[in-house]
gemmi code that builds the backbone of each chain (N, CA, C; Angstrom):
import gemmi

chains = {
    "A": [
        ("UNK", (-23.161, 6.912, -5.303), (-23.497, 8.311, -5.601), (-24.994, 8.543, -5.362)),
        ("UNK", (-25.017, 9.822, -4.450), (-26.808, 10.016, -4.596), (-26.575, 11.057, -4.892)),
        ("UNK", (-28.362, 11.124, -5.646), (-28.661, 12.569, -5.915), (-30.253, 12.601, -5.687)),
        ("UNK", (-30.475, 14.377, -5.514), (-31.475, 14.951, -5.602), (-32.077, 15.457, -6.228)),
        ("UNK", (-33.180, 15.254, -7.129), (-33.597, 15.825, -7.830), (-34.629, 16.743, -8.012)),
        ("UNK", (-35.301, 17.858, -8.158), (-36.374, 18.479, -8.035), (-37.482, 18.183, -8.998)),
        ("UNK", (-38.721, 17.431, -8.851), (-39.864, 17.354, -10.189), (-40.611, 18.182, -9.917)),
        ("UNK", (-41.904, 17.743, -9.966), (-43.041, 18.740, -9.895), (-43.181, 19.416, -8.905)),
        ("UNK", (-43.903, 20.095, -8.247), (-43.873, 21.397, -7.231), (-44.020, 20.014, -6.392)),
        ("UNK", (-43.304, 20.273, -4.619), (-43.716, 19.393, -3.589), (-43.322, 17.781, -3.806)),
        ("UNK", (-42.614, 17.830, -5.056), (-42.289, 16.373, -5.226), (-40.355, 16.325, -5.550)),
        ("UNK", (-40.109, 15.800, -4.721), (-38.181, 15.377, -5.081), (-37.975, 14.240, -4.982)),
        ("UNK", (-37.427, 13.954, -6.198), (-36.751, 12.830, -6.299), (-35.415, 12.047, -5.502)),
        ("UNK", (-35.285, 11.218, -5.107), (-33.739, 10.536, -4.232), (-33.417, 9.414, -4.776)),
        ("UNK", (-32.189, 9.698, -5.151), (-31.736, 8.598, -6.565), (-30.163, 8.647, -5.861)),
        ("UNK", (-29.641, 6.775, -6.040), (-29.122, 6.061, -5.818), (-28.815, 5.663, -4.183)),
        ("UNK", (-27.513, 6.118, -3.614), (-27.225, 5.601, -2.653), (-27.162, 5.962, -1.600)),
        ("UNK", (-27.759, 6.509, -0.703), (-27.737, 7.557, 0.888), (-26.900, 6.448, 1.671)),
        ("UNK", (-25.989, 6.237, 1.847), (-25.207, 6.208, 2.739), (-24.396, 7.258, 3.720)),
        ("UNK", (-23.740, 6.488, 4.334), (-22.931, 7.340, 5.527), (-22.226, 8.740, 4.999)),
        ("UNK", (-21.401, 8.420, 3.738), (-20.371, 9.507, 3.194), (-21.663, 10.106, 2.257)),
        ("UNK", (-22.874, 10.031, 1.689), (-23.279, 10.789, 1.117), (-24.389, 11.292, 1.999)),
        ("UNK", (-25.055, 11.202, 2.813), (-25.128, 11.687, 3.913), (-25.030, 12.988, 4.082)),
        ("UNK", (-23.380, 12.821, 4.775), (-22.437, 13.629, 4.849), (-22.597, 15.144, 3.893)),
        ("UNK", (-22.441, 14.583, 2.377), (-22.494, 15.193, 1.694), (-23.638, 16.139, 1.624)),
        ("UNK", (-24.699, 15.522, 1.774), (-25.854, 16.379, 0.867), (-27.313, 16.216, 1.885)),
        ("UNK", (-26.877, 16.444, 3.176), (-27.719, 16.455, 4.326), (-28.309, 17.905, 4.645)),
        ("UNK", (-27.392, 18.709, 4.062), (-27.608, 20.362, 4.385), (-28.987, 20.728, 3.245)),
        ("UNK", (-28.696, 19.903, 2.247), (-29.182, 19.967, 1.014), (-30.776, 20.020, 1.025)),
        ("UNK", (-30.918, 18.330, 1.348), (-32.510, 17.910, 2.173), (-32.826, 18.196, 3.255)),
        ("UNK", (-32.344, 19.103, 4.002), (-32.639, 19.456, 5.087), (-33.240, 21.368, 4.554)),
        ("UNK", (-32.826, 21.298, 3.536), (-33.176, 22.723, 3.016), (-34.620, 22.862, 2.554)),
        ("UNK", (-35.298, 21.490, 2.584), (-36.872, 21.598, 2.147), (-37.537, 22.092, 3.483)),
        ("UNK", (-38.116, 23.128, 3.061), (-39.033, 24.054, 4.144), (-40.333, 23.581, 3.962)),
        ("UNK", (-41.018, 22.818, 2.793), (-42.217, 23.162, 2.576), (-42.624, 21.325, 2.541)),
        ("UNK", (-43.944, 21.104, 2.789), (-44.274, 19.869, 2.666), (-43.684, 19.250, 1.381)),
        ("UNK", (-43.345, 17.952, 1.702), (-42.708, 17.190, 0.532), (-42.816, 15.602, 0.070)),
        ("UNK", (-43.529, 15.350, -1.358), (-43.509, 13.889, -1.152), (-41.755, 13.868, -1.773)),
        ("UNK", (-41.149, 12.526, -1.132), (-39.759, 11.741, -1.373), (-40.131, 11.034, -2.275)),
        ("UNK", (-39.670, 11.084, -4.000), (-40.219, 9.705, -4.386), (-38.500, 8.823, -4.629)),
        ("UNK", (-39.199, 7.822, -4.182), (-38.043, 6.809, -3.663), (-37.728, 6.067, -4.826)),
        ("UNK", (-38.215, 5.733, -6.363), (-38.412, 5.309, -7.050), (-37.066, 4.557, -7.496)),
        ("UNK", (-35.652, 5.813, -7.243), (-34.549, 5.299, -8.027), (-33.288, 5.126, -6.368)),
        ("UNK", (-34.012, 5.264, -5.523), (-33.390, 5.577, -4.361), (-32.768, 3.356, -4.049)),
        ("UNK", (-31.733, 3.603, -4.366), (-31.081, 1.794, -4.598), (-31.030, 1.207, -2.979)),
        ("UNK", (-30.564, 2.019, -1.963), (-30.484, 1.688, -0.767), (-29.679, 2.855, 0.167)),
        ("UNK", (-29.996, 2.800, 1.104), (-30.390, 3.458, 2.265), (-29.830, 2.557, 3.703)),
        ("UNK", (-28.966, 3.827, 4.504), (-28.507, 2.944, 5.518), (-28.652, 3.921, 6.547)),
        ("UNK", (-28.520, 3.630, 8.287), (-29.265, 4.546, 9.455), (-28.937, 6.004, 8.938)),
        ("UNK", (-27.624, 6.026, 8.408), (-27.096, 7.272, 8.552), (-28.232, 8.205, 7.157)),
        ("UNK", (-28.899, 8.123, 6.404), (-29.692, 8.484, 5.494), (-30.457, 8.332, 6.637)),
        ("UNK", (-31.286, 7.277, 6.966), (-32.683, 7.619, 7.117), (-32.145, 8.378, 8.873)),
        ("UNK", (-31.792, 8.636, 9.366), (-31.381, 9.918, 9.978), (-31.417, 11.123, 9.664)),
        ("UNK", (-30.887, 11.154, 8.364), (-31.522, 12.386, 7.963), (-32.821, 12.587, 7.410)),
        ("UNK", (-33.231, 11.480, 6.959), (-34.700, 11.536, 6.369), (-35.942, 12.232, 7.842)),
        ("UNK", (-35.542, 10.976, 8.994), (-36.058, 11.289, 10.107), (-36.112, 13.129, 10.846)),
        ("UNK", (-34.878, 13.763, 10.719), (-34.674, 14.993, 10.943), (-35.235, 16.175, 9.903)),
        ("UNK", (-35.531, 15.424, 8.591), (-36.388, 16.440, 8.277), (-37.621, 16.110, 8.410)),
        ("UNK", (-37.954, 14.917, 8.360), (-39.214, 14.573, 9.061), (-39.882, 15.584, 9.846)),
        ("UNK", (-39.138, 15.627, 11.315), (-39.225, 16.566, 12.404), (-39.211, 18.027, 12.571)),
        ("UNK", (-38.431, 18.480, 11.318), (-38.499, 19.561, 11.020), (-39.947, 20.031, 10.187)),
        ("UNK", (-39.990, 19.275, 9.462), (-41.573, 19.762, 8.923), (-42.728, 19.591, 9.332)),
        ("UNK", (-42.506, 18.427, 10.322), (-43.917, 18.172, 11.021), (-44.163, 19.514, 12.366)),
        ("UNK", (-42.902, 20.107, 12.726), (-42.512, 21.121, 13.690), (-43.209, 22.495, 13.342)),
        ("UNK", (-43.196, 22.830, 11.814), (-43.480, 24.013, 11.281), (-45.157, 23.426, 10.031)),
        ("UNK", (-45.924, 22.033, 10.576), (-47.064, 22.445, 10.089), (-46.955, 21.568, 9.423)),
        ("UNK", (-46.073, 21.307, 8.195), (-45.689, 20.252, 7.605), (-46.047, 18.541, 7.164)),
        ("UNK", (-45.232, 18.495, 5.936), (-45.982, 16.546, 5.858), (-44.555, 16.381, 4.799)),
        ("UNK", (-44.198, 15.235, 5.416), (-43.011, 14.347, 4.164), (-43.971, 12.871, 3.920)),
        ("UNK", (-43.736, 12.721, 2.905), (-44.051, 11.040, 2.585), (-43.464, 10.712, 1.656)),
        ("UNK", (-43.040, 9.276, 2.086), (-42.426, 8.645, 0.857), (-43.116, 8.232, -0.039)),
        ("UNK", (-42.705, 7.925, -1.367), (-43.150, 6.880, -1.953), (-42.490, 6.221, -2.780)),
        ("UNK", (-43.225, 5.102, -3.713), (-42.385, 4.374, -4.393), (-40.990, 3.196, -4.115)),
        ("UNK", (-41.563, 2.929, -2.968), (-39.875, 2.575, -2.071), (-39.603, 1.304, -2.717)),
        ("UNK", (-38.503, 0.781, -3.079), (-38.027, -0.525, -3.818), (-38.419, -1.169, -2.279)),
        ("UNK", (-38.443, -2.493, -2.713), (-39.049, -3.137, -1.875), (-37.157, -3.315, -0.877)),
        ("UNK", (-36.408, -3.912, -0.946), (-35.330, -3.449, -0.039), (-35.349, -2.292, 0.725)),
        ("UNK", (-35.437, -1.632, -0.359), (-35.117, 0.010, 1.196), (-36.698, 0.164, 2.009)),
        ("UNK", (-37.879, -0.497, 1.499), (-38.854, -0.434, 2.488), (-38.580, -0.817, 3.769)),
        ("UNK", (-37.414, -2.695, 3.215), (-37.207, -3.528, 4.281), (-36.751, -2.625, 5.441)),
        ("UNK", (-35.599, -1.607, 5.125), (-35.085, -0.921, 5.929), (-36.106, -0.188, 7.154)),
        ("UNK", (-36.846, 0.321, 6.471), (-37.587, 0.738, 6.867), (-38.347, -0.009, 7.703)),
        ("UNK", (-39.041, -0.954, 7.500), (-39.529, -1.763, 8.546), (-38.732, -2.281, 9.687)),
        ("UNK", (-37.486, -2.504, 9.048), (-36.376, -2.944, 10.309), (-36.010, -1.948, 11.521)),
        ("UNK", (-36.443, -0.156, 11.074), (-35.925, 0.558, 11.941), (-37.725, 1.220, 12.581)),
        ("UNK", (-38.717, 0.226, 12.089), (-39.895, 0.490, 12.949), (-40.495, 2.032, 12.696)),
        ("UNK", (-40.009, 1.890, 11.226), (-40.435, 3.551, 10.814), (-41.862, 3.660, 9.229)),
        ("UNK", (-41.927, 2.244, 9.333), (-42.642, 1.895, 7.728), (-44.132, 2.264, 9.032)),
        ("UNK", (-43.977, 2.045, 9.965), (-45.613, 2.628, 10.320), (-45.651, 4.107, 10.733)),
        ("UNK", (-44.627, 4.574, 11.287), (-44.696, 5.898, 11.841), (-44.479, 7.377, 10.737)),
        ("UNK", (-43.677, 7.173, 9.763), (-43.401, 7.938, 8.364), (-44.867, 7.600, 7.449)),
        ("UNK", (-44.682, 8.372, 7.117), (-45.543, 8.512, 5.796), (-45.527, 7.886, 4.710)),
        ("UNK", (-45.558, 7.104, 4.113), (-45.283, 5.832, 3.066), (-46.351, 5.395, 2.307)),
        ("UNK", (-45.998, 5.456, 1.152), (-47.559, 5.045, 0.192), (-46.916, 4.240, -0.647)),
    ],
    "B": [
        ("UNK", (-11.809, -18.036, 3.085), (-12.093, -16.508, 3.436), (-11.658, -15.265, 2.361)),
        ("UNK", (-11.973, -14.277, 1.825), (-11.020, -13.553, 1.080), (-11.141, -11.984, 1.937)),
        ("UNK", (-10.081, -11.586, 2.251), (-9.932, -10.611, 2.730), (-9.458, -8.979, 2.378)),
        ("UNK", (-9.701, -8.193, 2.289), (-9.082, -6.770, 1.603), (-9.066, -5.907, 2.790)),
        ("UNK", (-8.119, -4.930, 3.021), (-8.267, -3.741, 3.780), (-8.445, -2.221, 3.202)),
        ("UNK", (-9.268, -1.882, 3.729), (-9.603, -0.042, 3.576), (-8.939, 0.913, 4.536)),
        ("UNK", (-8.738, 1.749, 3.914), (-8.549, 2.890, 4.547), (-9.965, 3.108, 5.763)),
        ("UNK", (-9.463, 4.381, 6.819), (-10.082, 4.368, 8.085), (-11.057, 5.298, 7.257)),
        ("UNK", (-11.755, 5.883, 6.565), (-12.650, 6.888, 5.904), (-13.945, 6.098, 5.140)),
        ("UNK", (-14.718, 7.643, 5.535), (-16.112, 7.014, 4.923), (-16.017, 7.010, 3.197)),
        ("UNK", (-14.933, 7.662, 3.040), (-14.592, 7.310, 1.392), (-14.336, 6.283, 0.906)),
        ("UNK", (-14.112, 5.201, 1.476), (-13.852, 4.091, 1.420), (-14.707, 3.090, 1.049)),
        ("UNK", (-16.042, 3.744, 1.443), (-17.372, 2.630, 1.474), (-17.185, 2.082, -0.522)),
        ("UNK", (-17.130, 3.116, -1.213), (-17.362, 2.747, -2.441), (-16.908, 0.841, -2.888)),
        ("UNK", (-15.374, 1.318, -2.226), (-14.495, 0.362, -2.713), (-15.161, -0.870, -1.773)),
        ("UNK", (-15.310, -0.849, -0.249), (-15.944, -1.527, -0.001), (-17.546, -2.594, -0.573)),
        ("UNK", (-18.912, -1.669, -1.358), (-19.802, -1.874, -1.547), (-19.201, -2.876, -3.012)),
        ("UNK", (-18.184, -2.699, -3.831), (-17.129, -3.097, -5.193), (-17.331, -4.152, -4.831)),
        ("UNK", (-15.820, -4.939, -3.532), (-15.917, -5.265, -3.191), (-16.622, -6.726, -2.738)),
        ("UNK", (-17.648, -6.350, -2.114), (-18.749, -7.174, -1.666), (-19.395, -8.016, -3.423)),
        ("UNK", (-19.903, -6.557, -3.960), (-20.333, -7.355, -5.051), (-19.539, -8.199, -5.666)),
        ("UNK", (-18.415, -8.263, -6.180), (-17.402, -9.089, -7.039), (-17.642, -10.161, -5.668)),
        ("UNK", (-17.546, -10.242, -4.672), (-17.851, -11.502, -3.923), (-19.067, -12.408, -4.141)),
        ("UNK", (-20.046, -11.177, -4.048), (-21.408, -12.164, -4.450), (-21.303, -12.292, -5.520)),
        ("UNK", (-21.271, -11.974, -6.917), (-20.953, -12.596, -7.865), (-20.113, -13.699, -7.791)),
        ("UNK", (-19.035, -13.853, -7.531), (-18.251, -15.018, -7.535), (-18.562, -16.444, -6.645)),
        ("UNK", (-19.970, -15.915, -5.902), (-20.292, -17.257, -4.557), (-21.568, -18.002, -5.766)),
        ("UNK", (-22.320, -16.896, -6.538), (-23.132, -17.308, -7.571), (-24.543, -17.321, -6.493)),
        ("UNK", (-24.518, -16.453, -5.382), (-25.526, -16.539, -4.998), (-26.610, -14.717, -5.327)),
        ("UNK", (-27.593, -15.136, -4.958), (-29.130, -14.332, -5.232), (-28.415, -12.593, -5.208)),
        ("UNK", (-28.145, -11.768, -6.253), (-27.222, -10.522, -5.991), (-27.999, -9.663, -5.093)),
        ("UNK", (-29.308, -9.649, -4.697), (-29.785, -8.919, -3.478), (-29.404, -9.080, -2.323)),
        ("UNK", (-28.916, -10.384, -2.587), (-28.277, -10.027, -0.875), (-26.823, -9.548, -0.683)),
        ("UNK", (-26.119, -8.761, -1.951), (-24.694, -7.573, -1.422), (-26.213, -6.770, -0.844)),
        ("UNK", (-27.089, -6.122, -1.059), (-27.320, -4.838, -0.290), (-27.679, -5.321, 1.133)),
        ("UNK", (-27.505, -6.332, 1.763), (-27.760, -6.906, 3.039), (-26.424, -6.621, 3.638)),
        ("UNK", (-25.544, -7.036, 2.737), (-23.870, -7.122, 3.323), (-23.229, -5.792, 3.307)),
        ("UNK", (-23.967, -4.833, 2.467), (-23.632, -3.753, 2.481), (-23.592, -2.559, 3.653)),
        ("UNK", (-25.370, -3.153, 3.674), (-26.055, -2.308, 5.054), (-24.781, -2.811, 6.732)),
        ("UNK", (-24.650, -4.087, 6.644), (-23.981, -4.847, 7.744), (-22.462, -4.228, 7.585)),
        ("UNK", (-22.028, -4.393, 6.452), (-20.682, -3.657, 6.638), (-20.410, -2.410, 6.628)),
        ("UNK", (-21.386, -1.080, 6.012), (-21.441, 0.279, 6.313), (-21.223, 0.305, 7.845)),
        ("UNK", (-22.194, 0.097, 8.220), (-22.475, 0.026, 9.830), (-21.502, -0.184, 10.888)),
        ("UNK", (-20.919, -1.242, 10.565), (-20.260, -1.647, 11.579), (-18.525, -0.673, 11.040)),
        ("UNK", (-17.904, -0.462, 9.739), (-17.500, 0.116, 9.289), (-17.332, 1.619, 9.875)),
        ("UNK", (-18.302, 2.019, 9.512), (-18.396, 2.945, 9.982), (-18.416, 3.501, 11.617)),
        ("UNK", (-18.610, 2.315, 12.330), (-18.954, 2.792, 14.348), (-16.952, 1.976, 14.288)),
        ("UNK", (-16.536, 1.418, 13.704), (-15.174, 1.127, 13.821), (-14.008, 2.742, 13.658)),
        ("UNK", (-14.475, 3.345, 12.524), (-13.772, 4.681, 11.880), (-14.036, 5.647, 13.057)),
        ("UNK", (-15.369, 5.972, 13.295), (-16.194, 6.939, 14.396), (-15.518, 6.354, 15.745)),
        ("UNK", (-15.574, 5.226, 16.225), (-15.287, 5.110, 17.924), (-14.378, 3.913, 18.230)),
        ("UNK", (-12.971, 3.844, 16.982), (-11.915, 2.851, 17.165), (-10.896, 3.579, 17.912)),
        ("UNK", (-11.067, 3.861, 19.155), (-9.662, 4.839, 19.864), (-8.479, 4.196, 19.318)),
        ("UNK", (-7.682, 5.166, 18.891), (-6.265, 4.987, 19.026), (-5.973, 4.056, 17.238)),
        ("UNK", (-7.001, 3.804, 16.669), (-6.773, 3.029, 15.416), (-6.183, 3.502, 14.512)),
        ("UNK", (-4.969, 3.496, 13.550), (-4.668, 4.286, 12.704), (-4.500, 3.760, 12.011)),
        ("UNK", (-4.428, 2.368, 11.934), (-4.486, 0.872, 10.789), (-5.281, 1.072, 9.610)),
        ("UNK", (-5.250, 0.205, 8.729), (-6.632, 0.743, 7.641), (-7.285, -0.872, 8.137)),
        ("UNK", (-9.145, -0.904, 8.379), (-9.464, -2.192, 8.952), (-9.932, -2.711, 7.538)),
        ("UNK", (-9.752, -4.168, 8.092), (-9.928, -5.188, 7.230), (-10.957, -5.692, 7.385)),
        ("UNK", (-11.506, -6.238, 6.326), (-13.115, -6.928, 5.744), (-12.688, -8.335, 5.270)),
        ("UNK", (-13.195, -9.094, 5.500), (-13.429, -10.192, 5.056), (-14.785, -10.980, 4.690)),
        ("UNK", (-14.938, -12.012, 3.725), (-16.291, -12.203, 3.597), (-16.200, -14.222, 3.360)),
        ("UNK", (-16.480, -14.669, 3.404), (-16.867, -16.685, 3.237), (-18.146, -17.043, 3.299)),
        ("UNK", (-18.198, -17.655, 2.100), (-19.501, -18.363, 2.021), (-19.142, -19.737, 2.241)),
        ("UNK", (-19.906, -20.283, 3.139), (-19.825, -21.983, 3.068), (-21.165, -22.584, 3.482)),
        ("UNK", (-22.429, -22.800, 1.948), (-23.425, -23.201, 2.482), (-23.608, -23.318, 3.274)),
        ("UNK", (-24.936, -23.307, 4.163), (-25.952, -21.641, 3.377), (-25.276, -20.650, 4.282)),
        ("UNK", (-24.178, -20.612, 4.733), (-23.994, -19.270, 5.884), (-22.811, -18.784, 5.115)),
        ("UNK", (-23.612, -17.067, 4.948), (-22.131, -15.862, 4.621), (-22.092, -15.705, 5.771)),
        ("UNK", (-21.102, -15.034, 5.842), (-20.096, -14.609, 6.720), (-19.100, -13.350, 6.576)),
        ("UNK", (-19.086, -12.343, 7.308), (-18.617, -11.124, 6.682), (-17.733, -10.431, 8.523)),
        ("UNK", (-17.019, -10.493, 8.043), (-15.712, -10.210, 9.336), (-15.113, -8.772, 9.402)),
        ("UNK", (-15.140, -8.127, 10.303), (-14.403, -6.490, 10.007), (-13.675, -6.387, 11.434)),
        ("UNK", (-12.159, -5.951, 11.178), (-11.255, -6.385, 12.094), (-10.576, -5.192, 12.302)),
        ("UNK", (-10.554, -4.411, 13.328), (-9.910, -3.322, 13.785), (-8.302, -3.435, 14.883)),
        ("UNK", (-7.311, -2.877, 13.990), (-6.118, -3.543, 14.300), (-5.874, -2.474, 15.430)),
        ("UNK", (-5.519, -2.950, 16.340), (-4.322, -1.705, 17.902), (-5.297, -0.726, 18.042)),
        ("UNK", (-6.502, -1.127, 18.416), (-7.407, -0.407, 19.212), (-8.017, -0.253, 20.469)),
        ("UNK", (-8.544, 0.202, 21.733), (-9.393, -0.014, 22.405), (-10.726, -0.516, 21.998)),
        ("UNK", (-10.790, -1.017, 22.919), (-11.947, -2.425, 22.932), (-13.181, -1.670, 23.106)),
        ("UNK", (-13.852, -1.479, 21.208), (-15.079, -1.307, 21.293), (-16.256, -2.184, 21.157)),
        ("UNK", (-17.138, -2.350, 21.845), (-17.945, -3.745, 21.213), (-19.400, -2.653, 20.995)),
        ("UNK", (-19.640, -2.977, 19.637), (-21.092, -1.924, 19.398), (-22.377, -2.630, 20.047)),
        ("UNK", (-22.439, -4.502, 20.146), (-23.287, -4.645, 20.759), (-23.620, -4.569, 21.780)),
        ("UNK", (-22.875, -3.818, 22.504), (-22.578, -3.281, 23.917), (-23.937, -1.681, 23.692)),
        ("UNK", (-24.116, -1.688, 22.825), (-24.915, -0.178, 22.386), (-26.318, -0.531, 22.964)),
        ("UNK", (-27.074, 0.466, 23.583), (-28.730, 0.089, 24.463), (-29.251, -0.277, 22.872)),
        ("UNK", (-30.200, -1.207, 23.218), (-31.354, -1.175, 21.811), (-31.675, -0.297, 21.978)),
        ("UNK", (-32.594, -0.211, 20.389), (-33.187, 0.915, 19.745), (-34.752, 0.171, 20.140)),
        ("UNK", (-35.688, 1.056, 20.407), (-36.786, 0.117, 20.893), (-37.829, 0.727, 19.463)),
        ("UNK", (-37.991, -0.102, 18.814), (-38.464, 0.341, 17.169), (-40.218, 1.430, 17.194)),
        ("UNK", (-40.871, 0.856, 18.519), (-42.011, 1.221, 18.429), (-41.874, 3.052, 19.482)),
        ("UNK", (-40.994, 3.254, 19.247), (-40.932, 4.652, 19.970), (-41.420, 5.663, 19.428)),
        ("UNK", (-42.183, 6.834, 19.934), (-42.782, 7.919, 18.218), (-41.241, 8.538, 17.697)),
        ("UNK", (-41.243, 9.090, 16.813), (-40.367, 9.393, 15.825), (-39.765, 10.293, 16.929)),
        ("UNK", (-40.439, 11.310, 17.734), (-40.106, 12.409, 18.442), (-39.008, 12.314, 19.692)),
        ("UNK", (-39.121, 10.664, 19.745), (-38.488, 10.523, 21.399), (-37.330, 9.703, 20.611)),
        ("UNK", (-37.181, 9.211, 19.467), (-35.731, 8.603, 18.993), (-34.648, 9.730, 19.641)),
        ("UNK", (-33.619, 8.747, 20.362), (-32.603, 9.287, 20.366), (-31.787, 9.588, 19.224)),
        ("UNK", (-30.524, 10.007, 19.066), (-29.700, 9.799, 17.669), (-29.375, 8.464, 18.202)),
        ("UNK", (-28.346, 7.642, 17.327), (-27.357, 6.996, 17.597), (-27.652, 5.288, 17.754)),
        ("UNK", (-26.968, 4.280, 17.931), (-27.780, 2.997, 17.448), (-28.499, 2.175, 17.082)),
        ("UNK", (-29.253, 3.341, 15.663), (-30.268, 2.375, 14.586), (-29.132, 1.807, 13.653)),
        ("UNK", (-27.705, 2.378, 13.604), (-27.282, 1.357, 12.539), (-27.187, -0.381, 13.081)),
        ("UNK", (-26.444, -0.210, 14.306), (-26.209, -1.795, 14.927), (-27.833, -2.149, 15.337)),
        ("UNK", (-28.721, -1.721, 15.197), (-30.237, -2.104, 15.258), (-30.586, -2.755, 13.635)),
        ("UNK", (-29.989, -1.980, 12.772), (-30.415, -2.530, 11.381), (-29.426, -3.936, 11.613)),
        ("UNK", (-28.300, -4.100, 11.842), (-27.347, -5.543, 11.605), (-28.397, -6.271, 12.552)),
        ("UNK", (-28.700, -5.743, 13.579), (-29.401, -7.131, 14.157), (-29.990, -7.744, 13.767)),
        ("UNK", (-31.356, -6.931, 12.710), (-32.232, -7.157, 12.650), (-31.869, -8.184, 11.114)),
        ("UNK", (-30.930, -7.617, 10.857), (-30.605, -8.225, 9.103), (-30.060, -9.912, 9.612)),
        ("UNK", (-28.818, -9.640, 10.665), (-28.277, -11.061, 10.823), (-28.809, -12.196, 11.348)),
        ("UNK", (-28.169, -13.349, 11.105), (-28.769, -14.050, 12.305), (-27.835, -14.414, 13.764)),
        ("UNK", (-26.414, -14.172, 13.075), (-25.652, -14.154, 14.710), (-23.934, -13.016, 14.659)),
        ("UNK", (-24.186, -12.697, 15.728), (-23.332, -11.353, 15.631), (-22.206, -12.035, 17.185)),
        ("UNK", (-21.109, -11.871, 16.859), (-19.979, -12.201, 17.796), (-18.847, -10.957, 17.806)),
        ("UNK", (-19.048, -11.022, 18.700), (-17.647, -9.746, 19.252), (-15.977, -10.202, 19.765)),
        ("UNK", (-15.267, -10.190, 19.439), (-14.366, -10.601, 20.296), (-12.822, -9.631, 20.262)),
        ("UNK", (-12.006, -9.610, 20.767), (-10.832, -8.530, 21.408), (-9.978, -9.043, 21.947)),
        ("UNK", (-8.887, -9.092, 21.052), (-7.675, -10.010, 21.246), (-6.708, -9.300, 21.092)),
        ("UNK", (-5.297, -9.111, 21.781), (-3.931, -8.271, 21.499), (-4.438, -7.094, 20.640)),
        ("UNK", (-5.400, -6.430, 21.202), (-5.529, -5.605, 21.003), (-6.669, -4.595, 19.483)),
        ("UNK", (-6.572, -6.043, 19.230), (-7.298, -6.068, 17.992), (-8.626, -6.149, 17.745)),
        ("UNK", (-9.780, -5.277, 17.791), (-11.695, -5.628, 17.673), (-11.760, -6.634, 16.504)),
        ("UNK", (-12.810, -7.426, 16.373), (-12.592, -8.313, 15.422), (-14.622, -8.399, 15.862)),
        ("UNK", (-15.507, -8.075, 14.867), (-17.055, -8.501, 14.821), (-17.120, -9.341, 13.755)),
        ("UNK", (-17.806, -10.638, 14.408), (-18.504, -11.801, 12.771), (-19.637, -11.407, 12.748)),
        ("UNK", (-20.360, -11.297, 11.450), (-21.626, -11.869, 11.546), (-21.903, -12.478, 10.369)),
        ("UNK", (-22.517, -13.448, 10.686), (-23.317, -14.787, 9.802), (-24.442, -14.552, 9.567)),
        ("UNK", (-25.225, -14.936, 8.530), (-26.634, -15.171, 7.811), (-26.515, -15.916, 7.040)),
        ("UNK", (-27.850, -17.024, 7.309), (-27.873, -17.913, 6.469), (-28.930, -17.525, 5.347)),
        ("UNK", (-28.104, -18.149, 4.098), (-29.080, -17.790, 2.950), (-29.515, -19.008, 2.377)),
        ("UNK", (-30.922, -19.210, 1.886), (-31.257, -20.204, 1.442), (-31.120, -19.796, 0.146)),
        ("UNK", (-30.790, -21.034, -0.685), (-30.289, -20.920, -2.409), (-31.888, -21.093, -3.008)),
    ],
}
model = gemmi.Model(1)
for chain_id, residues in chains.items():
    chain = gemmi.Chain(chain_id)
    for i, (resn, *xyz) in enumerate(residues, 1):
        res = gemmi.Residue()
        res.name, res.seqid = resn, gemmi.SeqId(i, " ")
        for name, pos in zip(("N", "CA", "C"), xyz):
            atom = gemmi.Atom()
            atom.name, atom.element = name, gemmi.Element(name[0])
            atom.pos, atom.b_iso = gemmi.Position(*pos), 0.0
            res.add_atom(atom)
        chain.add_residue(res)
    model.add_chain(chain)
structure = gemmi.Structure()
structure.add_model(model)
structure.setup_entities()
């Protein structure tokens, strides 16, 4: 199960599992952030292409209209991911 | 070996990710590495459901540990012969802008496993992949 959460202005939370079927689910969702955004990754358990696909597409979308996403907080696993898909240098990551 | 079959749906992953864990629990090895087996079996799982022509089987998973190498098997029954490592690499250092869509998942198994085998028999896809884990 993942979810999204909204905290402080410019900051959302991504908690538990972005996989393929949740994805699916709730891609329209994060794709609905218009405005610069930090991701905090804090409770975010793991992450597979089909998430960071969408992570990547809003990426593109905000960097398109002016924009900044960055992650943070990444458990050290889903960083791995991240390094594995050659994106821990090109994303925004603190 | 212990083996279970799923349904062809991404609804399925749950029972799958179950699954895996009650395996690693029961091998008594390091529980970080189900989210290794996880990532490896979403993936391939999933390009089986998406581009198994003609599959209407539910595919089967299998998993064996036999110091230090797991082993995790996903077997697509009366299909055309897909092989994902047949997919172009993903070339990691590309800017974000020029990614194509489409084979960072079999880019993540590569990068996770240490040996990936394809093979296609009576009709049947059948991918291993092995990683060795040190205890």
């Amino acid at each position: 199960m993942f979810e999204i959460r909204m905290l402080e202005e410019g900051t959302v939370r991504l908690a538990g599992r972005l996989d393929a079927a949740e994805a699916e689910r709730v891609g329209d969702e994060l794709l609905a952030i218009r405005e610069s955004v930090r991701l905090d990754c804090s409770e975010l358990d793991y992450i597979s292409s089909a998430g960071i696909g969408i992570l990547i597409e809003l990426y593109k979308r905000l960097q398109n209209t002016g924009h900044t996403m960055t992650l943070v907080n990444l458990l050290p696993r889903v960083r791995s991911i991240f390094r594995y898909a050659g994106l821990d240098r090109l994303l925004r990551i603190e | 070996m212990v083996a279970r079959t799923f349904p062809r749906s991404f609804g399925a992953l749950e029972a799958i990710y179950a699954f895996i864990r009650e395996f690693v629990a029961g091998c008594g090895i390091d529980p970080e590495i189900a989210y290794d087996l996880d990532v490896i079996a979403e993936e391939l799982f999933t390009n089986m459901v998406k581009y198994g022509r003609g599959g209407r089987r539910e595919i089967e998973i299998a998993l064996e540990w036999n110091v230090p190498i797991l082993a995790i098997r996903l077997r697509d029954f009366d299909v055309e012969r897909f092989d994902p490592m047949q997919t172009p690499p993903v070339d990691p250092s590309r800017p974000i802008a020029e990614r194509r869509a489409g084979g960072l998942g079999i880019h993540l198994v590569r990068q996770i496993a240490d040996r990936i085998h394809y093979d296609y028999q009576g009709r049947d896809s059948t991918i291993t992949v092995t990683k060795v884990v040190s205890s």
